[in-house]
C-alpha positions in Angstrom: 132.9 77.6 99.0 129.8 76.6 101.3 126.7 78.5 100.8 127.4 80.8 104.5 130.7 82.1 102.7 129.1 82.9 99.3 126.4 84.5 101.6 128.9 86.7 103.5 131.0 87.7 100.5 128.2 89.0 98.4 126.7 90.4 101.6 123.6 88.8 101.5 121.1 86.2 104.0 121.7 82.6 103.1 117.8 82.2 102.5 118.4 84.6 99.6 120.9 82.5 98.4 118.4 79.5 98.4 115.9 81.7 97.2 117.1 82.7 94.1 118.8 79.3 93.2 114.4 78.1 93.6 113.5 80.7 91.6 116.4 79.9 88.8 118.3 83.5 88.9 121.3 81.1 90.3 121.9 77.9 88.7 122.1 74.6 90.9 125.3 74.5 92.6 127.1 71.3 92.4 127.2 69.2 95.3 130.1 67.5 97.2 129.9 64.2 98.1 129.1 64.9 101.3 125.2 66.9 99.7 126.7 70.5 100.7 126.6 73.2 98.1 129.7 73.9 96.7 130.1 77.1 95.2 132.9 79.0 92.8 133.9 82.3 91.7 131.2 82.6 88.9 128.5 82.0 91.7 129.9 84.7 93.5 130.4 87.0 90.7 126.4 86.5 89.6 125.2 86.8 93.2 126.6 90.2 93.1 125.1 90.8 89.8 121.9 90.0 91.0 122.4 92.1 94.4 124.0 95.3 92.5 120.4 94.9 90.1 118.2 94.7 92.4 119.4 98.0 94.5 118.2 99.2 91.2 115.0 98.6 91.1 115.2 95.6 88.7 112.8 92.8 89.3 114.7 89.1 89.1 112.5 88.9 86.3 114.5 91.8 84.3 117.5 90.5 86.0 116.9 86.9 84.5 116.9 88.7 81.3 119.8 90.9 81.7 121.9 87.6 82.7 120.0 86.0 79.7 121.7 88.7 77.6 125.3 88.5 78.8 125.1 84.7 77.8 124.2 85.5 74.2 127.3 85.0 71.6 125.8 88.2 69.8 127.7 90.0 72.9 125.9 93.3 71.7 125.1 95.8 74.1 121.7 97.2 72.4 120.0 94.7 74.6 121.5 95.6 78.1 120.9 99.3 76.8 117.6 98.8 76.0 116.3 97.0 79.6 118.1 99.9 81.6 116.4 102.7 79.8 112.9 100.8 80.2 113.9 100.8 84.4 114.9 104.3 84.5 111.6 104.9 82.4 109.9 103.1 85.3 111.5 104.7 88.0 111.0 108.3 86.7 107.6 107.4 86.3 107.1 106.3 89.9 109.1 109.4 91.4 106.5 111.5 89.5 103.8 109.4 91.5 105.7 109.6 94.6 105.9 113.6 94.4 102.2 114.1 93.5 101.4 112.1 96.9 103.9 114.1 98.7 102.5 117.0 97.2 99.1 115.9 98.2 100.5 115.2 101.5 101.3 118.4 102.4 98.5 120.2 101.1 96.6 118.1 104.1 99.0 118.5 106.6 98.9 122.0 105.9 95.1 122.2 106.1 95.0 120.1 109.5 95.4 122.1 112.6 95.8 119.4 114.6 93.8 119.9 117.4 90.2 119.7 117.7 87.1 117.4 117.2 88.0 114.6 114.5 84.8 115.5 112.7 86.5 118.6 111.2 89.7 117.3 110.5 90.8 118.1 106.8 92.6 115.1 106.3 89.9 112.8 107.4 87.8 114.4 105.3 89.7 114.5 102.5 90.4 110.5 102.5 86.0 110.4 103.1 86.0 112.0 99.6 84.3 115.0 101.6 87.3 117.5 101.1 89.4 119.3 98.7 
């Protein structure tokens, strides 16, 4: 298949496509004759790995690992295990970031009025470092 149908079967732009064959998460596809990419099933099937990994917040970094893994004749699963319990580390770790600013979020909204002169607004004050 040409790169526009491996792009619409794994749901994604052709410039990702070309992207991550530049940045080596996809291998070079073979060419025909002609210089057009040909693609097969495998391409497909690790486009979709790729896509499916990154909706979960891993990097094509810890996605060229992951793939490095599945490659390995050791076939064990310690590996894989290992990589997704460092992301979910990673993304509990950023939800408890992303609360606190909420948290701090609303504590200014609350606080702000919103009306008034801009000289006694809470949240500009606040971000000034002359608030709470």
């Amino acid at each position: 298949m040409q790169i526009g149908e491996l792009a619409r079967s794994a749901g994604v732009p052709i410039d990702t496509v070309r992207y991550y064959e530049r940045s080596g998460v996809l291998p070079p596809p073979r060419r025909r004759p002609s210089g057009y990419r040909n693609y097969g099933a495998a391409d497909l099937a690790r486009l979709r790995f790729v896509k499916r990994a990154k909706a979960l917040g891993f990097t094509l970094e810890e996605i060229q690992d992951l793939l490095a893994l599945t490659g390995r004749r050791t076939r064990n699963m310690a590996g894989v295990k290992r990589a997704a319990t460092q992301k979910l580390t990673d993304v509990e770790h950023r939800i408890d970031e992303l609360s606190r600013i909420r948290d701090g979020l609303r504590t200014l909204v609350a606080a702000c009025p919103g009306h008034g002169d801009l000289s006694q607004c809470p949240i500009l004050a606040a971000l000034s470092g002359e608030g709470p």
